[in-house]
Each structure stands twice: as structure tokens, then as C-alpha cells.
TORVO-333522 format. One record per residue: chain; residue number from 1; x, y, z of N, C-alpha, C, O, CB in turn. Coordinates in Angstrom, 2 decimals, padded with zeros to 5 digits. Glycine has a CB too. Example, Ala and Ser with C-alpha at 12.3 -4.5 7.8 and 13.67 -1.06 7.14 Angstrom:
residues 2
{pt A 1 {013.19 -005.69 007.80} {012.30 -004.50 007.80} {013.20 -003.30 007.80} {014.24 -003.32 008.46} {011.31 -004.47 009.05}}
{pt A 2 {012.85 -002.25 007.08} {013.67 -001.06 007.14} {012.90 000.03 007.87} {013.41 001.14 008.04} {014.08 -000.60 005.72}}
//
This chain:
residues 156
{pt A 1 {-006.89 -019.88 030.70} {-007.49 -021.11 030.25} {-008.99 -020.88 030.05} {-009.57 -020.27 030.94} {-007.23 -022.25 031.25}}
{pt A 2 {-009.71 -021.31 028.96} {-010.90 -021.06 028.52} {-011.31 -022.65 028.96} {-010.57 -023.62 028.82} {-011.02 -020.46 026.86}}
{pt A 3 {-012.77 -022.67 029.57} {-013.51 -024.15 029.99} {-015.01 -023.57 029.55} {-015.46 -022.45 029.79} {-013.37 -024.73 032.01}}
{pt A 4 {-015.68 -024.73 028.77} {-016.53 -024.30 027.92} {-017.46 -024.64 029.55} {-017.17 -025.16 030.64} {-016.75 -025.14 026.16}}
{pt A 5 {-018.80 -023.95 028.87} {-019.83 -024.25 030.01} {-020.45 -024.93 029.82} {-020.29 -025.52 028.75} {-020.57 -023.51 030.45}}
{pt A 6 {-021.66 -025.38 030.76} {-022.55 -026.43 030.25} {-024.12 -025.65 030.20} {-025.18 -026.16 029.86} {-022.48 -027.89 031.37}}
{pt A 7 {-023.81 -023.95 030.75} {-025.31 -023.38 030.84} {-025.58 -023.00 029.74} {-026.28 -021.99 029.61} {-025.64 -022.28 031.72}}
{pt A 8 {-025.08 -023.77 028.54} {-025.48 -023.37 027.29} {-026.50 -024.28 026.47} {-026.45 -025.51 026.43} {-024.30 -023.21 026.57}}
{pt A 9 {-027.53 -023.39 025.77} {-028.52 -024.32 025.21} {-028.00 -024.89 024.16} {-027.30 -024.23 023.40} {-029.74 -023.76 024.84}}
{pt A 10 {-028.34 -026.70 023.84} {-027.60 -027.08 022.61} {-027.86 -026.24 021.07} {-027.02 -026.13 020.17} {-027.99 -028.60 022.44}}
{pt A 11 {-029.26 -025.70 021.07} {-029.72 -025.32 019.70} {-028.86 -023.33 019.68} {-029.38 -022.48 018.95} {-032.04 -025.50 019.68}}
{pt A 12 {-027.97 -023.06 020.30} {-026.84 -022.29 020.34} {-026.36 -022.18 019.23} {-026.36 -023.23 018.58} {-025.96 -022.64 021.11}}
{pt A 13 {-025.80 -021.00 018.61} {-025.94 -020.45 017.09} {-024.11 -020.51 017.38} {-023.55 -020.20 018.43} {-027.06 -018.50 016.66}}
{pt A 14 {-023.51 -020.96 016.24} {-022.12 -020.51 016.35} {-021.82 -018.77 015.77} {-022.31 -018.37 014.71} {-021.24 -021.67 015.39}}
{pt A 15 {-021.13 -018.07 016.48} {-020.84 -016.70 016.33} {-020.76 -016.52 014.62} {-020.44 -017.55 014.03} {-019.37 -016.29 017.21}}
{pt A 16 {-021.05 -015.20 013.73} {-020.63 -014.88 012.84} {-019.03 -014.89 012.50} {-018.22 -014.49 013.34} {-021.18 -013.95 012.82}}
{pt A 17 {-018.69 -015.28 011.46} {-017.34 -014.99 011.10} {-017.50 -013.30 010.54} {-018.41 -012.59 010.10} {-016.74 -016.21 009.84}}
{pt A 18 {-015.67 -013.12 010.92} {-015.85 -011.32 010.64} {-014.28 -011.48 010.06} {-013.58 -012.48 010.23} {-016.16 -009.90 012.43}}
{pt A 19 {-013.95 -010.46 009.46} {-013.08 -009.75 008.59} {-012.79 -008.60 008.76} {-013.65 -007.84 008.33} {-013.39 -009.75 007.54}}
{pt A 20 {-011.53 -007.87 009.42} {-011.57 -006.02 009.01} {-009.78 -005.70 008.63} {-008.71 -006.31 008.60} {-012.23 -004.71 010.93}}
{pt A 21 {-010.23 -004.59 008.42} {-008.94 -004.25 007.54} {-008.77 -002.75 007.75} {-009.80 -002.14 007.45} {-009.12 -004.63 005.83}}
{pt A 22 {-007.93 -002.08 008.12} {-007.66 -000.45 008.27} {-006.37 000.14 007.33} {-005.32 -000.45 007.07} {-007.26 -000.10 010.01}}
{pt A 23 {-006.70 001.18 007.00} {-005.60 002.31 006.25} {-005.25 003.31 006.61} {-006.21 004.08 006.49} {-005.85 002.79 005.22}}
{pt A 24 {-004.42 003.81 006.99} {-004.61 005.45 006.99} {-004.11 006.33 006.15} {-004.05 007.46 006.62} {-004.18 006.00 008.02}}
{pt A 25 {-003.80 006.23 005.28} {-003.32 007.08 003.85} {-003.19 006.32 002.58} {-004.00 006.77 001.78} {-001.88 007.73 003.99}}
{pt A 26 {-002.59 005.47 002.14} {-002.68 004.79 000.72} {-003.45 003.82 000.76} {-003.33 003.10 -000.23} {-001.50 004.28 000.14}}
{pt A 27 {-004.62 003.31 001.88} {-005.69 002.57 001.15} {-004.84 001.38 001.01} {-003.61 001.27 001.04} {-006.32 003.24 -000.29}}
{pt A 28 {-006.20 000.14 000.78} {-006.10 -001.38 001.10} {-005.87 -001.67 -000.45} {-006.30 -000.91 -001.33} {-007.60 -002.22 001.94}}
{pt A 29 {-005.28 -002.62 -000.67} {-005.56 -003.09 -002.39} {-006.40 -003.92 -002.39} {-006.57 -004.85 -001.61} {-004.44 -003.75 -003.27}}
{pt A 30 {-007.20 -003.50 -003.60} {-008.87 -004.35 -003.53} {-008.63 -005.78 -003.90} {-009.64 -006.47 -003.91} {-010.19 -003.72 -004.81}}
{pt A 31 {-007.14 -006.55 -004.31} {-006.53 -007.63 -004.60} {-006.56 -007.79 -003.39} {-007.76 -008.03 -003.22} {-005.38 -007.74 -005.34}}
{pt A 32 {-006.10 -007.82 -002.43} {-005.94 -007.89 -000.72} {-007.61 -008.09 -000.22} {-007.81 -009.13 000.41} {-005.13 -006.12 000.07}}
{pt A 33 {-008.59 -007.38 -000.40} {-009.41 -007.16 -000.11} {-010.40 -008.34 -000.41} {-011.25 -008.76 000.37} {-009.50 -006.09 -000.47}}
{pt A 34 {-010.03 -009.01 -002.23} {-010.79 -009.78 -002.71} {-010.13 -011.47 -001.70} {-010.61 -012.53 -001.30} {-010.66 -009.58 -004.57}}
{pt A 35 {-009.24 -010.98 -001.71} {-008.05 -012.61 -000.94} {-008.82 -012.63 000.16} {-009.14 -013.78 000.46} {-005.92 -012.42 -000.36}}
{pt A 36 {-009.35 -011.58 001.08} {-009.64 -011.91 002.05} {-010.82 -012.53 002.29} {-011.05 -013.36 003.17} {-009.47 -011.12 002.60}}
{pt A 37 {-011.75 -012.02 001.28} {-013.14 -012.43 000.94} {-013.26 -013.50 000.61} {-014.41 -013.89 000.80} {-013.74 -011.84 000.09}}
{pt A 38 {-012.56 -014.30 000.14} {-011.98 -015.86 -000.83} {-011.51 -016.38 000.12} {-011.11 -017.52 -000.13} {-010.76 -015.88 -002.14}}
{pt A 39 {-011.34 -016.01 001.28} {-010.62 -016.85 002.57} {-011.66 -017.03 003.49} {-011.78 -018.10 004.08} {-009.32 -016.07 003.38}}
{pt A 40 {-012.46 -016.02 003.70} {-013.63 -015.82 004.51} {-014.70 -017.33 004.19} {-015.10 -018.29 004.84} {-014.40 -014.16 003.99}}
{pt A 41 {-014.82 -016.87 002.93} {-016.22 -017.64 002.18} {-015.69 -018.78 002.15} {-016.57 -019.61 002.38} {-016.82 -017.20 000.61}}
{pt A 42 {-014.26 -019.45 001.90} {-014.05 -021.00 002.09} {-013.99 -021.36 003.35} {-014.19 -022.56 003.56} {-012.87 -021.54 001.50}}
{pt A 43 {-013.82 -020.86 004.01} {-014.23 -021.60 005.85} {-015.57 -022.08 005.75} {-015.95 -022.85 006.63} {-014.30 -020.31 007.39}}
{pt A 44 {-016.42 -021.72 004.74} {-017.64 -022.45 005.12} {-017.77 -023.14 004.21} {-018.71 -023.92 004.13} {-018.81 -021.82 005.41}}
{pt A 45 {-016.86 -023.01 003.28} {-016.92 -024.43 002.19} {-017.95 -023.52 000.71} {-018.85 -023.97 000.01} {-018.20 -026.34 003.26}}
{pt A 46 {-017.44 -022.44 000.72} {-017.76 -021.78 -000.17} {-016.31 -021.40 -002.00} {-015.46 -020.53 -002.20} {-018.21 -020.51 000.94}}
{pt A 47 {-016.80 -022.64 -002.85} {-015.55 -022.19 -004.20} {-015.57 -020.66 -003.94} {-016.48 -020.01 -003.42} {-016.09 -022.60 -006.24}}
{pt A 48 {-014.21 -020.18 -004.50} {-014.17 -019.09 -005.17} {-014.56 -018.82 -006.50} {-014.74 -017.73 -007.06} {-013.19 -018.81 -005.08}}
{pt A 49 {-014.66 -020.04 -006.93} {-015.55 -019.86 -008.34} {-017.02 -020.21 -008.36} {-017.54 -020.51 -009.44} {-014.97 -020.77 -009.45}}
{pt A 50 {-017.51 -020.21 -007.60} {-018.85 -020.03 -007.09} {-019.17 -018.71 -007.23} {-018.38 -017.82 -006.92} {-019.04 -020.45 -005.72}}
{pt A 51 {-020.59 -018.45 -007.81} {-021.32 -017.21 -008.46} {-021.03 -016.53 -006.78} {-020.03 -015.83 -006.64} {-023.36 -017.47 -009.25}}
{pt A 52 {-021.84 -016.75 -005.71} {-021.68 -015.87 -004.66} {-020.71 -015.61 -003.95} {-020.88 -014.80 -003.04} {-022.33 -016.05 -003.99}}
{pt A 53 {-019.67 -016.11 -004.10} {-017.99 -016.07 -004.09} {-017.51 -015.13 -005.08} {-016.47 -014.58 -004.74} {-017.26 -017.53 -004.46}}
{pt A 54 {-018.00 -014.75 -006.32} {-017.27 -013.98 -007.00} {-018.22 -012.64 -007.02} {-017.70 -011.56 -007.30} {-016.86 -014.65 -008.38}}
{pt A 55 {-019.67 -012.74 -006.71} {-020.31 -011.68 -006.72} {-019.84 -010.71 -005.23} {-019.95 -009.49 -005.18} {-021.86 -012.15 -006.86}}
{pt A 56 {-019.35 -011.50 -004.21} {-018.96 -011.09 -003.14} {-017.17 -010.25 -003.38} {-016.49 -009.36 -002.86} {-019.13 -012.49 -002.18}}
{pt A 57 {-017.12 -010.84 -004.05} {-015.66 -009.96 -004.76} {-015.75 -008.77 -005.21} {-015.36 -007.65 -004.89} {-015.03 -010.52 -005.98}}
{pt A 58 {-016.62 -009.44 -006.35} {-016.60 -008.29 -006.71} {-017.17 -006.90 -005.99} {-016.59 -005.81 -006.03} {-017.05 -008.49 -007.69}}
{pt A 59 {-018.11 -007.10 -005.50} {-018.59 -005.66 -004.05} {-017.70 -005.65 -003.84} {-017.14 -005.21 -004.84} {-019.51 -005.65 -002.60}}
{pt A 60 {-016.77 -005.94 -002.88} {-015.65 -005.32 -002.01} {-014.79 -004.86 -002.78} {-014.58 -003.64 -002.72} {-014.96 -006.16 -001.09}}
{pt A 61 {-014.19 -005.48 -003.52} {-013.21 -004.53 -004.90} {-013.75 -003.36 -005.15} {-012.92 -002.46 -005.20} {-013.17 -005.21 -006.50}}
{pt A 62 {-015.07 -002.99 -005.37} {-015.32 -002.12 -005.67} {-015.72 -001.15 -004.66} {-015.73 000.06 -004.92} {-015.94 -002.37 -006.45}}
{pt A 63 {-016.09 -001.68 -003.34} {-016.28 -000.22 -002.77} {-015.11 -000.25 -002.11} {-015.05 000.80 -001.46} {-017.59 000.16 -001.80}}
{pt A 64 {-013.85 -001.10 -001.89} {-012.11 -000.06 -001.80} {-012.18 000.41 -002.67} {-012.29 001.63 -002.49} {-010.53 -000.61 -001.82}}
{pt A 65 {-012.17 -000.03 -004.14} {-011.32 000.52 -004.93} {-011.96 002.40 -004.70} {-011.32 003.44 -004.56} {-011.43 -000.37 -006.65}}
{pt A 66 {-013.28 002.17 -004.74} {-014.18 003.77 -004.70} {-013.47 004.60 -003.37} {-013.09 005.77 -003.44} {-016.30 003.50 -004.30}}
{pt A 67 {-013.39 003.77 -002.19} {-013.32 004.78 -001.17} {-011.56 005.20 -001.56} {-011.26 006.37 -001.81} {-013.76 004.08 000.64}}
{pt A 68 {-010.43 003.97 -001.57} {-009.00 004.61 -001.72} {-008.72 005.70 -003.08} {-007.80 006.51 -003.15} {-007.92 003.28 -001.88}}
{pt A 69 {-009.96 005.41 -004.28} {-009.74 006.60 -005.30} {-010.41 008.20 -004.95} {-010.08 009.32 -005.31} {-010.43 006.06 -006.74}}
{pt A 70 {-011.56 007.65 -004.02} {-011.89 009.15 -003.64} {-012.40 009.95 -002.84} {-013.29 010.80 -002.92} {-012.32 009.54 -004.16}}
{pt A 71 {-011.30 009.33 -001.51} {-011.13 009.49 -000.46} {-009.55 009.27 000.25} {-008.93 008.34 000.76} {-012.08 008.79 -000.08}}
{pt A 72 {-009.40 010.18 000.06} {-007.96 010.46 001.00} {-007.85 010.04 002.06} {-008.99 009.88 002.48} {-007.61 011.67 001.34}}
{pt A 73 {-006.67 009.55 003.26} {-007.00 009.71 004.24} {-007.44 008.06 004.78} {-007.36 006.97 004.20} {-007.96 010.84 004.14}}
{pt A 74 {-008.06 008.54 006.54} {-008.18 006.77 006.78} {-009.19 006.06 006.10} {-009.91 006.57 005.24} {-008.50 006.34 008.27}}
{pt A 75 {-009.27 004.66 006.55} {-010.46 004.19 005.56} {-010.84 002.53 006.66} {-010.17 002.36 007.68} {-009.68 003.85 003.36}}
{pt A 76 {-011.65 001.74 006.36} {-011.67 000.57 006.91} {-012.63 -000.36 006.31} {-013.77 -000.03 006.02} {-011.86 000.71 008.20}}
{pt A 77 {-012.12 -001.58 006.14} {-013.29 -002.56 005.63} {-013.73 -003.16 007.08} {-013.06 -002.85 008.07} {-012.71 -003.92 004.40}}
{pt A 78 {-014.58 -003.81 007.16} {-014.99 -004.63 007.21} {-016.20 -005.31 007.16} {-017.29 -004.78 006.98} {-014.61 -004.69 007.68}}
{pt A 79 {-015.96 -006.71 007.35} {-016.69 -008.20 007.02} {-017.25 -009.02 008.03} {-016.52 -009.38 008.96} {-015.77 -009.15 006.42}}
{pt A 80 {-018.51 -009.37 007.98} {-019.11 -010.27 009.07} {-020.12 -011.11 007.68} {-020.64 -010.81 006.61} {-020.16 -009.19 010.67}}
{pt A 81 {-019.94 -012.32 008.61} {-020.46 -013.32 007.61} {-021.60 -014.07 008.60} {-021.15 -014.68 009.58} {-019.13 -014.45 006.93}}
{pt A 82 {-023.02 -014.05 008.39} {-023.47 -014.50 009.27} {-023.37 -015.91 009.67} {-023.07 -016.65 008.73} {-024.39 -014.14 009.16}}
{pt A 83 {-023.56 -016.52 010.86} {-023.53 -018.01 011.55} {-024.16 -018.74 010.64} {-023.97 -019.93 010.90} {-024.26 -018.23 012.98}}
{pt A 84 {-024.86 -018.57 009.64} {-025.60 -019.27 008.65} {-025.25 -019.57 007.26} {-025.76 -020.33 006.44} {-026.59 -018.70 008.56}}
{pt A 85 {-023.88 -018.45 007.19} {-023.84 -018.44 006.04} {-024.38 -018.11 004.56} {-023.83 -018.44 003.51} {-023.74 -019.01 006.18}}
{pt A 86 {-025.63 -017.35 004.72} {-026.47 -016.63 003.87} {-026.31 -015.34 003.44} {-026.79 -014.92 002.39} {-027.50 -016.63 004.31}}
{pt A 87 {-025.53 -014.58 004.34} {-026.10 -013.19 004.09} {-024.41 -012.70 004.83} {-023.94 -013.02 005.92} {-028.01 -012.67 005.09}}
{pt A 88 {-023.79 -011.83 003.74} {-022.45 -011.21 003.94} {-022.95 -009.42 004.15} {-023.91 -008.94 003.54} {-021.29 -011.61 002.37}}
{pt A 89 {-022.23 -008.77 004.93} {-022.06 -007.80 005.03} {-020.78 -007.18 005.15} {-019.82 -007.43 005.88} {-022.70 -007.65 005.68}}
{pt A 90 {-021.06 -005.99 003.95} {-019.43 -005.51 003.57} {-020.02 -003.85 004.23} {-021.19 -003.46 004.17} {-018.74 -005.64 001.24}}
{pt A 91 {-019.03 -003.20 004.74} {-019.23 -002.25 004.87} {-017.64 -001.29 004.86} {-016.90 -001.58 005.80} {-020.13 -002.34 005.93}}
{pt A 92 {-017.33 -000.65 004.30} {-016.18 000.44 004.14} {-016.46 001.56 004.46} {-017.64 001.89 004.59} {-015.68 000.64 002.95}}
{pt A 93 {-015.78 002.15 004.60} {-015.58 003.42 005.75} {-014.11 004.36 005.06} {-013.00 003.89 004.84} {-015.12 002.58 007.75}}
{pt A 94 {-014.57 005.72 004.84} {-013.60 006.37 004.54} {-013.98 007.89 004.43} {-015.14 008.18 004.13} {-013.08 005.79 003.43}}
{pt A 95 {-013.02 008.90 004.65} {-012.96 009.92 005.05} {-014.07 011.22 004.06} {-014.52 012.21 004.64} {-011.44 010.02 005.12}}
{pt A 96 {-014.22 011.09 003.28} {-014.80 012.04 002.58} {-016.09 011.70 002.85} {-016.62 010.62 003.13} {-014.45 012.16 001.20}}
{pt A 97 {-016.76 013.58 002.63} {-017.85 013.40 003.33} {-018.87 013.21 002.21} {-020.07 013.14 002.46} {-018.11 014.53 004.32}}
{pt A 98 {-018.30 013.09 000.75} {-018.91 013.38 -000.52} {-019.84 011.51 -000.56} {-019.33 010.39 -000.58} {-017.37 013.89 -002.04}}
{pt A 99 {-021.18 011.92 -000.57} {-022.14 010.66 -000.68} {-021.55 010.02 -001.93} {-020.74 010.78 -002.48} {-023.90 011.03 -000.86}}
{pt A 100 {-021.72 008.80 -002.57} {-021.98 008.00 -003.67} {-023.26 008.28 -004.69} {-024.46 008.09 -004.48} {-022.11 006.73 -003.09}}
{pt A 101 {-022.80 008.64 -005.52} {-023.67 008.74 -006.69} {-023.90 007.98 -007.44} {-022.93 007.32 -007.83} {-023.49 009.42 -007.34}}
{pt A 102 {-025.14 007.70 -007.98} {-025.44 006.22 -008.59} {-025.64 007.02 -010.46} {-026.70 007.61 -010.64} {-027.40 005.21 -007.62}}
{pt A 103 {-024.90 007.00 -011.34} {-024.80 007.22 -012.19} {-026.00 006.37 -013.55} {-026.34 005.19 -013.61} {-023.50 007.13 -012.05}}
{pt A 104 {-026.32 007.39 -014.36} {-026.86 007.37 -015.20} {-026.28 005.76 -015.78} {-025.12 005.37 -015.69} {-026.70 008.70 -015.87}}
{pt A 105 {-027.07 005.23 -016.20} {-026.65 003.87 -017.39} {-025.66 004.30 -018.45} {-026.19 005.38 -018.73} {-028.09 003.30 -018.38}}
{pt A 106 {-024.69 004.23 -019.16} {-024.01 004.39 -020.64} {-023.47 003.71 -020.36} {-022.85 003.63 -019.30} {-023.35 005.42 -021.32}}
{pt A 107 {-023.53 002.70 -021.54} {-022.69 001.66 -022.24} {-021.12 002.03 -022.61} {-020.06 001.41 -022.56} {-023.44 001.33 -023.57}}
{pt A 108 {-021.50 003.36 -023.00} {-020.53 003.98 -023.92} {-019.44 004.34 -023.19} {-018.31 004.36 -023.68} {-021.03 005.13 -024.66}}
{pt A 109 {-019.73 004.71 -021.74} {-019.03 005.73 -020.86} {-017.69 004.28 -020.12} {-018.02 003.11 -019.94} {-020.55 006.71 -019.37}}
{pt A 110 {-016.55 004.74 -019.88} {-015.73 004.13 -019.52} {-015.58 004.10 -017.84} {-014.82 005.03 -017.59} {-014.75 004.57 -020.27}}
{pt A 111 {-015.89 003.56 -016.78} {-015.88 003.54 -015.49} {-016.93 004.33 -015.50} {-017.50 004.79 -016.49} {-014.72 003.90 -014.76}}
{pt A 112 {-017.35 004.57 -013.72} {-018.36 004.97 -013.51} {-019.25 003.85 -013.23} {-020.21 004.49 -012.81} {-018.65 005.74 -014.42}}
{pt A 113 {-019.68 002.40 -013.15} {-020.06 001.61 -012.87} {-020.37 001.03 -012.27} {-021.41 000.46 -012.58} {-019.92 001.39 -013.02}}
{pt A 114 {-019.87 000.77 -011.23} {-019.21 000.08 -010.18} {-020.63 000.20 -009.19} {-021.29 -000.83 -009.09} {-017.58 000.88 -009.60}}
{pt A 115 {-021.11 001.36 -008.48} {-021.92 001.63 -007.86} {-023.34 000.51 -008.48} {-023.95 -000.37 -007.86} {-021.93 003.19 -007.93}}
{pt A 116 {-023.49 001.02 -009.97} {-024.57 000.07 -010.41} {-024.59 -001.16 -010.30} {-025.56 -001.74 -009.81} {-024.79 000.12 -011.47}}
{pt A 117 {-023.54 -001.75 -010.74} {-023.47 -003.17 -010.48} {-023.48 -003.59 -008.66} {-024.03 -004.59 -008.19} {-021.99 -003.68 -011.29}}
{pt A 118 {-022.72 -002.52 -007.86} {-023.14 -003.05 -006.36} {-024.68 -002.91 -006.16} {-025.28 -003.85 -005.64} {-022.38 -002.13 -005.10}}
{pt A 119 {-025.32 -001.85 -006.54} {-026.92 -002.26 -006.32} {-027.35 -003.42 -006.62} {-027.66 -004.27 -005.78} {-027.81 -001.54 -007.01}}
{pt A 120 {-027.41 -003.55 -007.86} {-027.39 -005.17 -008.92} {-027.43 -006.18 -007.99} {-028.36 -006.94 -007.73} {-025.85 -005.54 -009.97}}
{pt A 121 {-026.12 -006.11 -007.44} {-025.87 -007.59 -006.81} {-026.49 -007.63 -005.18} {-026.91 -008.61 -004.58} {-023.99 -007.93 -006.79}}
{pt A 122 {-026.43 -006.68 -004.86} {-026.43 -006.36 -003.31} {-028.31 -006.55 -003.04} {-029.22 -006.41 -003.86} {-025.63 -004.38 -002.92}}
{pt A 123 {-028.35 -006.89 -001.68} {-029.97 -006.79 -001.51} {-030.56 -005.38 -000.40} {-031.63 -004.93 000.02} {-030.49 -008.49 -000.71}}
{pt A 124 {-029.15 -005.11 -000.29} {-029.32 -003.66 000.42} {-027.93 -002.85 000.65} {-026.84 -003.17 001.14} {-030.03 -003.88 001.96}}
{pt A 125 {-028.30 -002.01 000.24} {-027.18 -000.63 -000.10} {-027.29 000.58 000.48} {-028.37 001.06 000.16} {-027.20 -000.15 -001.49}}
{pt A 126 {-026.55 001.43 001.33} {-027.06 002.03 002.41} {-026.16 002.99 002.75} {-025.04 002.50 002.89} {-027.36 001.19 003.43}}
{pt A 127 {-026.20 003.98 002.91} {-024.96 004.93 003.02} {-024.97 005.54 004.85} {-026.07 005.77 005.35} {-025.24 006.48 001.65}}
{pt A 128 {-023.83 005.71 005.60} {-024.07 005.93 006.76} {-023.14 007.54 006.91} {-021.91 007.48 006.90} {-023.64 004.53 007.68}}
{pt A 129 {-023.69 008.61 007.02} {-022.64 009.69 007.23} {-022.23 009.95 008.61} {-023.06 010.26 009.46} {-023.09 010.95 006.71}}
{pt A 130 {-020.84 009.83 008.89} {-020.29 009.97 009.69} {-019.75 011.34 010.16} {-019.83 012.25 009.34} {-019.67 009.21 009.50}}
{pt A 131 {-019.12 011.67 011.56} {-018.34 012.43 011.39} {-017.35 013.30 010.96} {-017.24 014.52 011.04} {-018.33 012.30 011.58}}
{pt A 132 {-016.54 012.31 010.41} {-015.44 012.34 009.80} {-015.72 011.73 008.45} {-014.75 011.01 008.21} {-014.43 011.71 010.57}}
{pt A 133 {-016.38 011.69 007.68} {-016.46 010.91 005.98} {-017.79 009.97 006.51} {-018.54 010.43 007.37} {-014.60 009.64 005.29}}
{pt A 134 {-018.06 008.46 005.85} {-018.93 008.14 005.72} {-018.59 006.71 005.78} {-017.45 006.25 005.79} {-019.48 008.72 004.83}}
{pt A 135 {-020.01 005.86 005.84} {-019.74 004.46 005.94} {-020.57 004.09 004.84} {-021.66 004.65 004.74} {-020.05 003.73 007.32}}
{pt A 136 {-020.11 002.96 003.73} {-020.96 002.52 002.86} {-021.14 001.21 004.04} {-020.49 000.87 005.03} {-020.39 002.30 001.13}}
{pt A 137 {-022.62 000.59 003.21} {-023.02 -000.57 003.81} {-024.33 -001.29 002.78} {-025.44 -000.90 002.42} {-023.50 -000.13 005.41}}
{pt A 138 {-023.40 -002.73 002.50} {-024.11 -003.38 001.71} {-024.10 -005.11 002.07} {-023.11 -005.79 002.33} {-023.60 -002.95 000.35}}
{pt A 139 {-025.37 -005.52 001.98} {-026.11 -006.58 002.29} {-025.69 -007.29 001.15} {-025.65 -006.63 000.12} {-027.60 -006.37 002.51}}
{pt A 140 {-025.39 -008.43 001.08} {-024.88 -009.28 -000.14} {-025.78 -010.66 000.14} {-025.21 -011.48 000.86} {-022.99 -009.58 -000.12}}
{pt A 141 {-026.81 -010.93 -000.21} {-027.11 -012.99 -000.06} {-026.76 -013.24 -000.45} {-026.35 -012.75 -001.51} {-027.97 -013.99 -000.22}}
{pt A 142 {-026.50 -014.46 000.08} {-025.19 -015.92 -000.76} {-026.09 -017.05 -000.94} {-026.75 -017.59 -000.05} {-023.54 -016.71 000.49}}
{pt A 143 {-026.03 -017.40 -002.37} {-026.86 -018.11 -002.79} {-026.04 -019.68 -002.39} {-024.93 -019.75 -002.91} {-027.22 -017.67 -004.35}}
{pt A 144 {-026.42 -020.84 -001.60} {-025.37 -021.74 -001.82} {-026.39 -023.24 -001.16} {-027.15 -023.11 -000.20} {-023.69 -021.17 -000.85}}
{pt A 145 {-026.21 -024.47 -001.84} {-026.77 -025.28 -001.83} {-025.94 -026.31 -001.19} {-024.74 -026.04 -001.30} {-027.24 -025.41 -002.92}}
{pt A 146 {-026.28 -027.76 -000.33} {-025.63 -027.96 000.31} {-024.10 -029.37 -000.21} {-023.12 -029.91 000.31} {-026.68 -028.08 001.32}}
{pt A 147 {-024.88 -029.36 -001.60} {-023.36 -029.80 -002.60} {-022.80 -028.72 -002.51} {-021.63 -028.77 -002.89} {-023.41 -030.23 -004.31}}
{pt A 148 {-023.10 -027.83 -002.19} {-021.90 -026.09 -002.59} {-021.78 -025.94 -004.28} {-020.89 -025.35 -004.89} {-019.60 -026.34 -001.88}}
{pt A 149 {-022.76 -026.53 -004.76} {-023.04 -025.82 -006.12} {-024.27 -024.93 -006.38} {-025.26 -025.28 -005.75} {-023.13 -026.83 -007.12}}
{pt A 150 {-024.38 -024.13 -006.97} {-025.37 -022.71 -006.98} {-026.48 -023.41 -006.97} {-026.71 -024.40 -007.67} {-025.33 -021.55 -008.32}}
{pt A 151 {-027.31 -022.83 -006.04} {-029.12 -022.95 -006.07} {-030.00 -022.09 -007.13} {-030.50 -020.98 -006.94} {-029.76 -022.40 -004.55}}
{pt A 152 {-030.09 -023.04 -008.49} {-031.20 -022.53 -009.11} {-030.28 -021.43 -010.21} {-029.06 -021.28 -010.26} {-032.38 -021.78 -007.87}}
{pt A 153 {-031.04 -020.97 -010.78} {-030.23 -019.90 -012.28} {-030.25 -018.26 -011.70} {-031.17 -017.79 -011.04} {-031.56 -019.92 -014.23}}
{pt A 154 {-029.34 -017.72 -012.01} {-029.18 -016.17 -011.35} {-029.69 -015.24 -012.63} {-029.38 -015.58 -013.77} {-027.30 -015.72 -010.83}}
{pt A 155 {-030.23 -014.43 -012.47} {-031.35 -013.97 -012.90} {-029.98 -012.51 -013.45} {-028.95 -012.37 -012.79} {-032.95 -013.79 -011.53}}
{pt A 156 {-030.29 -011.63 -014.69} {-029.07 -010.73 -014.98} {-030.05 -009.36 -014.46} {-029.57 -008.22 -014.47} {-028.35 -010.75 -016.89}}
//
């Protein structure tokens, strides 16, 4: 039985919401990945068709989709959403020890992208090498006003 206390100060932060997810050989589907993110962000009353609802998608789609295409082996998301609701952190985890390369601009070139646009969107992008492979880690702000319609014009 849990009994709340009373030695708690009222101005007391409610805990971050969190998210994780593990693989050990065929990798998460970044459809799975995006559902979860779309489940996360409406607990706080966040659309999925909301710009920082879909910019938050899109990161995580893309760094599974990167780590299960090229990285064998285990892998792990996860998600913490801060008590405030401002600021998401995605971070994936997967076996290869090969860093992320941030590729030249072409229009022309078919994939290869993905990385650019997570800089783009992200306010911090961060690579962690591990023992065993590596941890990406990216800072996402969530732009959100308290109708829950976007604050202000998003800049390309």
C-alpha cells in the first residue's frame, strides 16, 4: 500500500514522463516507435497533428529507422518527457561502434537525410560511444501554447 506524505513541499514538480523500448536482433518498427511518441505527447494534451508532435516523430523514426538499418544486434529507445512539458529527449542506443555522419546537402541524392533534418529540428544532438556500439542523444523543444495550438510561426 502506497500513503502519500505530507513532508512534501506543495510547489513539488510532478516526475517526468518516460518511454523505453528494447531489441535484440530485428529492431523496433519506427511505426511502433512513432505510436509511442503520439501516446507520450497526448498525456499532456499534446495533437498529433501538432507541429511538435510530428517534429517529435519524426526524430525517433529516424534515429530507429538509422540504428535497426545499421546496426545489427541489440538496440534501445528511450523517452523522457520533462514535468513541464517543453523539452523531449530521445535517445537510441545500438550496437555499432560506427559514429553518424552528417552528410553533405543534395537535393538530388535519394536518402541520406535523415541525420540533417534531426539537427534541423533538434536543439541538441550528441553522440555517446559506448562499449558495446553507441548512444545517439537528441534534445527536441516542444513548442506548445496553452490552447495546445502552436506558439508563433516555425521558422524552415
Amino acid at each position: 500500500m502506497v500513503t502519500a506524505s505530507q513532508d512534501h513541499a506543495p510547489e513539488e514538480r510532478e516526475p517526468p514522463l518516460r518511454f523505453s523500448a528494447v531489441w535484440h536482433t530485428s529492431g523496433v518498427a519506427a511505426a511502433d516507435a512513432r505510436a509511442a511518441i503520439r501516446a507520450l505527447l497526448a498525456q499532456v494534451g499534446l495533437s498529433p497533428h501538432h507541429t511538435s508532435s510530428q517534429d517529435a516523430q519524426l526524430v525517433v523514426s529516424e534515429l530507429v529507422t538509422n540504428a535497426a538499418r545499421h546496426a545489427p544486434g541489440p538496440g534501445a529507445l528511450e523517452v523522457e518527457l520533462t514535468a513541464d512539458a517543453t523539452l523531449l529527449r530521445i535517445s537510441v542506443r545500438d550496437s555499432s561502434p560506427r559514429l553518424p555522419e552528417l552528410r553533405e546537402r543534395n537535393a538530388r541524392r535519394v536518402g541520406g537525410h535523415g541525420l540533417y533534418l534531426i539537427s534541423r529540428l533538434c536543439d541538441q544532438l550528441h553522440t555517446v560511444v559506448l562499449d558495446a556500439g553507441k548512444k545517439i542523444v537528441a534534445h527536441l523543444r516542444l513548442h506548445t501554447s496553452p490552447s495546445g495550438v502552436e506558439a508563433g510561426p516555425r521558422l524552415a
